[in-house]
C-alpha positions as CSV (number, residue, x, y, z in Angstrom):
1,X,-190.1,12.7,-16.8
2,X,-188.0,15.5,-17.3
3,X,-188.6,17.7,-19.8
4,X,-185.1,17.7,-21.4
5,X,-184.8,13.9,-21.6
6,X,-184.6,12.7,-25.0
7,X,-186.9,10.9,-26.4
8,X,-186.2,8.6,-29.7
9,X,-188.2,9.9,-33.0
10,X,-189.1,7.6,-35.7
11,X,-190.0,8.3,-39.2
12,X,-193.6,6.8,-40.9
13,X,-191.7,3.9,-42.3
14,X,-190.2,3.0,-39.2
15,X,-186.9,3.9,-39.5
16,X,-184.9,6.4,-36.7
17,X,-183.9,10.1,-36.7
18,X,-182.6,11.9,-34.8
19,X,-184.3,12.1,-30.7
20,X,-186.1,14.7,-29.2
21,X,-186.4,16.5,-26.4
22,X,-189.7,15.3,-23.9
23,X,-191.2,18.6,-24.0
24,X,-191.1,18.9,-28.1
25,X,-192.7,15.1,-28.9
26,X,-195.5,16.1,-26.2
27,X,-196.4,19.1,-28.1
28,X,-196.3,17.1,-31.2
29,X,-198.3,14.2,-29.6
30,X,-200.7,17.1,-28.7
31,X,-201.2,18.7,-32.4
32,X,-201.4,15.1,-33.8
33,X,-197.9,15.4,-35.8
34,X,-197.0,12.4,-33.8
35,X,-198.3,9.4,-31.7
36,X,-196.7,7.8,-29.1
37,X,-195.7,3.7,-29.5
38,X,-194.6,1.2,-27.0
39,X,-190.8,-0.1,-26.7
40,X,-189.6,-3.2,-25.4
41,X,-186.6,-1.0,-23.4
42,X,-189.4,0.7,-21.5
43,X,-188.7,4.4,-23.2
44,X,-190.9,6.9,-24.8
45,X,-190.7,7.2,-28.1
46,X,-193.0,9.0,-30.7
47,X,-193.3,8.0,-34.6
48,X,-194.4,11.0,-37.0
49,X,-197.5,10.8,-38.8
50,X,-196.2,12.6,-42.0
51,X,-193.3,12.9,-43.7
52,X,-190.1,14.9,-41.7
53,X,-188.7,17.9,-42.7
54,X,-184.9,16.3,-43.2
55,X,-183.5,13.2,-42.5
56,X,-180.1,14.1,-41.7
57,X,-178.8,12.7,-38.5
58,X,-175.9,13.4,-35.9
59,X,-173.3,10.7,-34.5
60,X,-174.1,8.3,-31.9
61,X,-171.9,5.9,-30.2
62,X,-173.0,3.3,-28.2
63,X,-171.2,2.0,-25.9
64,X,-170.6,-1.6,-24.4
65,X,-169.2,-2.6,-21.3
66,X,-169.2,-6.9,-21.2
67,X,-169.3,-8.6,-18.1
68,X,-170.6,-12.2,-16.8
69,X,-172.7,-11.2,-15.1
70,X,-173.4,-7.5,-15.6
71,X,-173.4,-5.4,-18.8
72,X,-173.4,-1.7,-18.9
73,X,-174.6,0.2,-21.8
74,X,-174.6,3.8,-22.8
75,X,-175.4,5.8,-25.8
76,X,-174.7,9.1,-26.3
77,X,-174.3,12.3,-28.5
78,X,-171.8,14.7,-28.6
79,X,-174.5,17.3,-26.7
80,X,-176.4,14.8,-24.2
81,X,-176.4,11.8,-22.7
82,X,-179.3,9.3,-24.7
83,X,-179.6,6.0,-22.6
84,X,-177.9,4.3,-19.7
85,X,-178.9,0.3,-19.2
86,X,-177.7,-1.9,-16.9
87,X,-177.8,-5.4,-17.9
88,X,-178.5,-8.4,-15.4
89,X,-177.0,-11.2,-17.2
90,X,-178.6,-14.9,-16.7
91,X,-175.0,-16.6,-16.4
92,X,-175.2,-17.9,-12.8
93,X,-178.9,-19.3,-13.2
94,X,-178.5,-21.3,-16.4
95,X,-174.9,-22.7,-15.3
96,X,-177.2,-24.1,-12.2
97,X,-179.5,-25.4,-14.8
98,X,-177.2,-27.1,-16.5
99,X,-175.9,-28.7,-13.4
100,X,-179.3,-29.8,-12.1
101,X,-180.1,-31.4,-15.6
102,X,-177.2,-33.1,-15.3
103,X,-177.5,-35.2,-12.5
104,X,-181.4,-35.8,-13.3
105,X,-180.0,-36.9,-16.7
106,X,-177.2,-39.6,-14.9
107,X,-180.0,-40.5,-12.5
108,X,-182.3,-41.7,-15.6
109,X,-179.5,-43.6,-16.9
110,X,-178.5,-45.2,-14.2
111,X,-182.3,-46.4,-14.0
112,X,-182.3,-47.7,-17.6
113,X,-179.3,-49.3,-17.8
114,X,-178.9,-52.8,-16.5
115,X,-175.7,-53.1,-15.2
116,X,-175.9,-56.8,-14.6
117,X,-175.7,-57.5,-17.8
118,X,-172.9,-57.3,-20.2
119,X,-171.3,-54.3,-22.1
120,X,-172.8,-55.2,-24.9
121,X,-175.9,-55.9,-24.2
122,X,-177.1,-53.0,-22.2
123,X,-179.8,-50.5,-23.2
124,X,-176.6,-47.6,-24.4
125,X,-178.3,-45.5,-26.7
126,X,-176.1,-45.1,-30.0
127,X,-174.6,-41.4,-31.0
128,X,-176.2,-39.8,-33.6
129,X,-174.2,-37.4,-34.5
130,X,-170.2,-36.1,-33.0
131,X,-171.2,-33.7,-30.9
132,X,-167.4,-32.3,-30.4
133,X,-167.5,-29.3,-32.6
134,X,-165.4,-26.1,-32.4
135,X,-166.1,-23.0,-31.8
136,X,-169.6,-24.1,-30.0
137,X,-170.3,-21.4,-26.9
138,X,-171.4,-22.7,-23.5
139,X,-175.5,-22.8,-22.9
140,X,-174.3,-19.5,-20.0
141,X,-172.1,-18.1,-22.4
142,X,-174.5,-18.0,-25.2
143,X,-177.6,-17.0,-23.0
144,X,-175.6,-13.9,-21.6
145,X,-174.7,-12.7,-25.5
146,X,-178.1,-13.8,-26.9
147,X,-179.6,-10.7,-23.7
148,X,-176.9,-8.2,-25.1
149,X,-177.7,-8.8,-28.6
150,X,-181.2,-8.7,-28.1
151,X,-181.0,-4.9,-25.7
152,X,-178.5,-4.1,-28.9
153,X,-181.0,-4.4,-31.6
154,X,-183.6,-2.5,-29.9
155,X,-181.5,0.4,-29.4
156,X,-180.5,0.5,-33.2
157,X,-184.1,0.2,-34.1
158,X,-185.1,3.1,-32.0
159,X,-181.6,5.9,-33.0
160,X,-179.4,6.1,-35.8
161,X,-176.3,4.6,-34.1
162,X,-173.2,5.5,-36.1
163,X,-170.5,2.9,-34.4
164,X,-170.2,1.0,-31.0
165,X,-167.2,1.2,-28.9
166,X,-166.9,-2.6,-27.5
167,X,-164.2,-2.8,-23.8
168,X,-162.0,-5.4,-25.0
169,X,-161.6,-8.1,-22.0
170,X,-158.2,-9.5,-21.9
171,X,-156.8,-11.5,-19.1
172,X,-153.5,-11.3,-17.9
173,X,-152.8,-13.5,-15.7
174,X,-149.4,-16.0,-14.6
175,X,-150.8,-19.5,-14.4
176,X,-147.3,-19.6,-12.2
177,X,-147.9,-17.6,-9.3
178,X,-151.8,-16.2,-10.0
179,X,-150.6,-12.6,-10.1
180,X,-152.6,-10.4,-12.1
181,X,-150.8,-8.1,-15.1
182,X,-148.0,-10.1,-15.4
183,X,-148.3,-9.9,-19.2
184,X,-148.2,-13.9,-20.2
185,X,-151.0,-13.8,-22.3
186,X,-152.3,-17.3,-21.4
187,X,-154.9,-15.8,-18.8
188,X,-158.8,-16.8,-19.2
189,X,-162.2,-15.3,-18.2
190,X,-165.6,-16.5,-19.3
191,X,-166.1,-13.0,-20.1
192,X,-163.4,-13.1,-23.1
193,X,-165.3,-16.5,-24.3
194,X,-167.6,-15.6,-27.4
195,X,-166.2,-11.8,-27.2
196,X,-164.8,-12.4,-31.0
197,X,-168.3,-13.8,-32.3
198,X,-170.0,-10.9,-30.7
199,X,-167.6,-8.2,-32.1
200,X,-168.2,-10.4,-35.7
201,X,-171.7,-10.1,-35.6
202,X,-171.8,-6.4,-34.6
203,X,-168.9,-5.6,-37.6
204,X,-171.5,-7.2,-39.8
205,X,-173.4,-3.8,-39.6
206,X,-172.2,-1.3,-37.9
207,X,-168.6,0.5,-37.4
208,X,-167.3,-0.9,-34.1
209,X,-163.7,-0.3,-32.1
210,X,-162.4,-2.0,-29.3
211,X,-160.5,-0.2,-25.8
212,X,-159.0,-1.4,-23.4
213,X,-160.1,-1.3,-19.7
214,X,-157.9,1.5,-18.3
215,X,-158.6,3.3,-21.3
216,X,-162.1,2.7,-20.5
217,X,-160.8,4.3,-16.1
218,X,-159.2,6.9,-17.8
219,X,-162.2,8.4,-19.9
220,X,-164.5,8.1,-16.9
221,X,-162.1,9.7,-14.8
222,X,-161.6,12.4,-17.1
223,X,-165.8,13.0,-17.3
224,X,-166.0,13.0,-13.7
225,X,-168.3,9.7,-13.5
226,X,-168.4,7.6,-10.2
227,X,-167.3,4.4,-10.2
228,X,-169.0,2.0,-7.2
229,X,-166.8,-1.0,-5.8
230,X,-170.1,-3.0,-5.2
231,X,-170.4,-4.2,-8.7
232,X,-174.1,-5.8,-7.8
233,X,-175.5,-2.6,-7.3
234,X,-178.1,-1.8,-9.7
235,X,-176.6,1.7,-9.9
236,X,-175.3,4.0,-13.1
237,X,-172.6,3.7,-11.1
238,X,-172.0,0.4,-11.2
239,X,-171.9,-0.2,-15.2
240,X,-173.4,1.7,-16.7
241,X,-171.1,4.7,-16.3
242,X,-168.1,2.8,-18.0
243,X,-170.6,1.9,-20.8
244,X,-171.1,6.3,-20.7
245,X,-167.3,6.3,-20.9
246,X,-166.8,3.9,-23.9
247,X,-169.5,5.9,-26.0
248,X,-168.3,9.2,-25.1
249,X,-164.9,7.9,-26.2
250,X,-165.3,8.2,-29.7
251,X,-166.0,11.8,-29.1
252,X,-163.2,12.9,-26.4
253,X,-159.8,11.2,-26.6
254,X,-156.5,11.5,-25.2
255,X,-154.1,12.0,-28.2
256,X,-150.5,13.6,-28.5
257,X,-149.9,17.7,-28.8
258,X,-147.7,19.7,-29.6
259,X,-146.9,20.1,-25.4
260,X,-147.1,16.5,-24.9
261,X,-150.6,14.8,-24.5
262,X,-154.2,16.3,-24.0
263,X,-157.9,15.5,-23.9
264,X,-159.1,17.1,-27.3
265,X,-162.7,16.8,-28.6
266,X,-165.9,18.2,-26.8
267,X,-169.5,16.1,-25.8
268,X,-171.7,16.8,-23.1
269,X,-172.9,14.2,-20.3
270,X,-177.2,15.0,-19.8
271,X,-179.2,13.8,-17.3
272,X,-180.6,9.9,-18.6
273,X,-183.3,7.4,-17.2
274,X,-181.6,4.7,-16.2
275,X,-183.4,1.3,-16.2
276,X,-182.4,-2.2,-15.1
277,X,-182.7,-4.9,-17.4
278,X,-182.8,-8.5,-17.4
279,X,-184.9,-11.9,-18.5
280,X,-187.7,-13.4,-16.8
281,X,-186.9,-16.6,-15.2
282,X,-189.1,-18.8,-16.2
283,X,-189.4,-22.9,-16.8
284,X,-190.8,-23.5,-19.8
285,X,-190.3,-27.4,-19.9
286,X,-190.1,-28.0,-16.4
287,X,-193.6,-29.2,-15.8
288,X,-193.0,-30.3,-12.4
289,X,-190.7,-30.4,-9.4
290,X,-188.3,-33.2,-9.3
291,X,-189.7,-35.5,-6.5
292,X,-193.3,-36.1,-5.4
293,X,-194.8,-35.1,-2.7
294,X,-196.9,-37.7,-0.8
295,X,-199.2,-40.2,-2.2
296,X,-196.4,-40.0,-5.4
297,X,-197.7,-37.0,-7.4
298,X,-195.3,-34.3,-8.3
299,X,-196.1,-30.7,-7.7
300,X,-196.7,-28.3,-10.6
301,X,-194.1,-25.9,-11.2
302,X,-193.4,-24.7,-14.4
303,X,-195.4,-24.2,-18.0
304,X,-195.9,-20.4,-19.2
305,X,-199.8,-20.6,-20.0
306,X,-202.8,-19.9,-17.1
307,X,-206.2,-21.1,-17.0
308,X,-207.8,-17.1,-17.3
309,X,-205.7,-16.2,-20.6
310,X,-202.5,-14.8,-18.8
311,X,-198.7,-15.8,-19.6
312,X,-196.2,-16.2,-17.4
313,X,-193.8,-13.1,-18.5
314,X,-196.5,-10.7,-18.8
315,X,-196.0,-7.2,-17.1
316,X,-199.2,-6.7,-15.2
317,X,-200.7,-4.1,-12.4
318,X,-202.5,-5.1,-9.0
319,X,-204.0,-3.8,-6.4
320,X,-204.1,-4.8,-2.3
321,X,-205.3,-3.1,0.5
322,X,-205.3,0.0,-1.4
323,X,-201.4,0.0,-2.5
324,X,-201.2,-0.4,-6.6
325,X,-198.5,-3.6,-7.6
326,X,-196.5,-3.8,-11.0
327,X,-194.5,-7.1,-11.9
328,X,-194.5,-9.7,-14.1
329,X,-196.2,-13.3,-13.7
330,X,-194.0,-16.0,-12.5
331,X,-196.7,-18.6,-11.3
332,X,-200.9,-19.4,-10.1
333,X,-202.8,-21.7,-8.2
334,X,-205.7,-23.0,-9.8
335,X,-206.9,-24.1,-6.8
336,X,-206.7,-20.7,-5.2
337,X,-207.3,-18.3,-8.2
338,X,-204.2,-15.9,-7.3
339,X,-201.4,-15.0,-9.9
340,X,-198.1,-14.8,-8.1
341,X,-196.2,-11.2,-9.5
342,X,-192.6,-10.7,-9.7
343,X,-190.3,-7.7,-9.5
344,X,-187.3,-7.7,-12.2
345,X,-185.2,-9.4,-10.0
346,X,-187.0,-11.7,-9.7
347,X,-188.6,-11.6,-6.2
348,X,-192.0,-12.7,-5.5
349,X,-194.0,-9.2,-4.5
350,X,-196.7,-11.2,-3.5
351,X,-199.9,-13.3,-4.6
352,X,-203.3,-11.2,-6.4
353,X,-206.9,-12.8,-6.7
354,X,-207.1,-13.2,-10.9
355,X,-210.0,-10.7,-10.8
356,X,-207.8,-7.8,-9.5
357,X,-204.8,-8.6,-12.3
358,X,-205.1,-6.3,-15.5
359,X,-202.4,-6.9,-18.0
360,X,-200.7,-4.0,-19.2
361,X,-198.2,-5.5,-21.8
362,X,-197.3,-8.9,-23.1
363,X,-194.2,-11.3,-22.4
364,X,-191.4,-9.8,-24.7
365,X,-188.6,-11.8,-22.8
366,X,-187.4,-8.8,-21.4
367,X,-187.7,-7.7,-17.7
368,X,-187.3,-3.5,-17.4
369,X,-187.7,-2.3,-14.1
């Protein structure tokens, strides 16, 4: 790691301060001022052993760029750059979830139900309850917040965030002719679904203010960030460098002077890890595939517990034909004794014999490459 990165500090009683350089926490690690602790984001971060000399921190903004199905985040200071994440949402894989439970779900009514008898007299099972409520989010919808809120949290647990600068998704679109910025207002995008319960929950605690996209261009134009057409790269330049641009927003803006209209305000952009994030896909209630093999048994194919104490989600480390492996577990065979490994995306690496598999951290729902 470079020396110069920060890392976040953390008091004894848990709560945040202001980070560090790298090169400082080691040499506090080393004179036993400090310990180092695990994170669920996958950064280093140290927690004091005695009491600090000041708790007095500095502004931090956070910023969110919300997509459906990538999210960039960046925080920042006004003197470096603190975090850059890029967010793989699970919007495309739960819609197909859906889908697939739906049909299997019309399949097994269309077995129970004898439709040779009348109306009245088939097997309908009676509503319970009106399931027709307002303001209820779609299962994709509310999976892709549920990841942001979760990455959001952890990074106010680890620094003092003073606000969060949230892009604002508004589309403009004529339902007339389909052409984009014609201002009627009646546009849609499953991106601006749940946007105002989001920005509700984060005003619950924390300052937050909304921009619009080209304010959003304009910033990151101004700060000299690249911007990649190929929004499925897992790049900073992707995302994460508009999340960069919302956060250093609060810091920089473009504002009227007394010659017209300048950038005033000063921050400065630091070098960052930058880390991919997104959730293990895993089937927890699927048991089985849907249709049997030969002989009528049905292969095994989900379930999250192993016969030699592993869970599927746990970040592990193998080794093969001398070349060391990191994933996360995504499947076995009994039969075989191998654990099948996973990158973050989700992309078997390959199969390990159980007794080369040591476990280095537990299933926290959160994939961090």
């Amino acid at each position: 790691m470079n020396p110069n990165t920060r890392v976040p500090v953390l008091a004894p009683d848990g709560r945040p301060l202001m980070p560090t350089k790298y090169r400082r926490a080691s040499q506090w690690v080393q004179h036993g001022k400090a310990t180092w602790m695990s994170t669920d984001l996958n950064v280093y971060a140290v927690q004091l052993m005695g009491e600090p000399s000041g708790r007095k921190t500095q502004r931090i903004s956070l910023g969110v760029d919300p997509g459906k199905r990538f999210t960039g985040i960046g925080l920042v200071s006004s003197k470096a750059t603190l975090l850059k994440r890029h967010i793989a949402l699970p919007f495309e894989r739960v819609k197909a979830r859906k889908e697939t439970q739906k049909i299997l779900r019309r399949a097994r009514r269309g077995r129970r139900i004898n439709r040779n008898l009348p109306f009245s007299e088939r097997a309908h099972r009676q509503k319970r309850f009106s399931n027709r409520r307002g303001k209820k989010l779609p299962p994709s919808i509310r999976a892709n917040k549920e990841l942001e809120k979760r990455l959001i949290v952890e990074i106010f647990r680890l620094f003092p965030v003073t606000c969060v600068v949230w892009e604002l998704v508004r589309a403009d679109v004529d339902l007339t002719s389909g052409r984009k910025g014609a201002r009627s207002g009646k546009g849609f995008s499953p991106v601006m679904v749940g946007q105002r319960q989001m920005l509700t929950w984060l005003r619950s605690f924390t300052t937050v203010y909304e921009m619009q996209g080209w304010q959003t261009k304009s910033t990151r134009e101004y700060l000299g960030l690249a911007k990649s057409p190929d929004k499925k790269a897992q790049t900073p330049e992707s995302h994460a460098n508009d999340g960069l641009a919302l956060a250093a927003a609060y810091f920089v803006r473009y504002v009227p002077t007394g010659t017209g209209r300048d950038w005033v305000g000063e921050i400065r952009l630091t070098s960052a890890p930058f880390r991919v994030v997104s959730r293990p896909q895993l089937y927890r209630r699927q048991l089985h595939f849907e249709n049997p093999c030969k002989g009528g048994s049905r292969k095994r194919k989900g379930g999250t517990v192993t016969p030699w104490g592993f869970r599927s989600g746990d970040y592990v480390q193998s080794e093969k034909s001398g070349q060391l492996y990191r994933g996360w577990i995504g499947g076995y065979s009994e039969k075989n004794r191998v654990l099948s490994i996973y990158n973050h995306n989700w992309r078997r690496v390959g199969q390990f014999r159980v007794s080369k598999v040591s476990l280095i951290k537990r299933s926290n729902g959160l994939c961090v490459a």
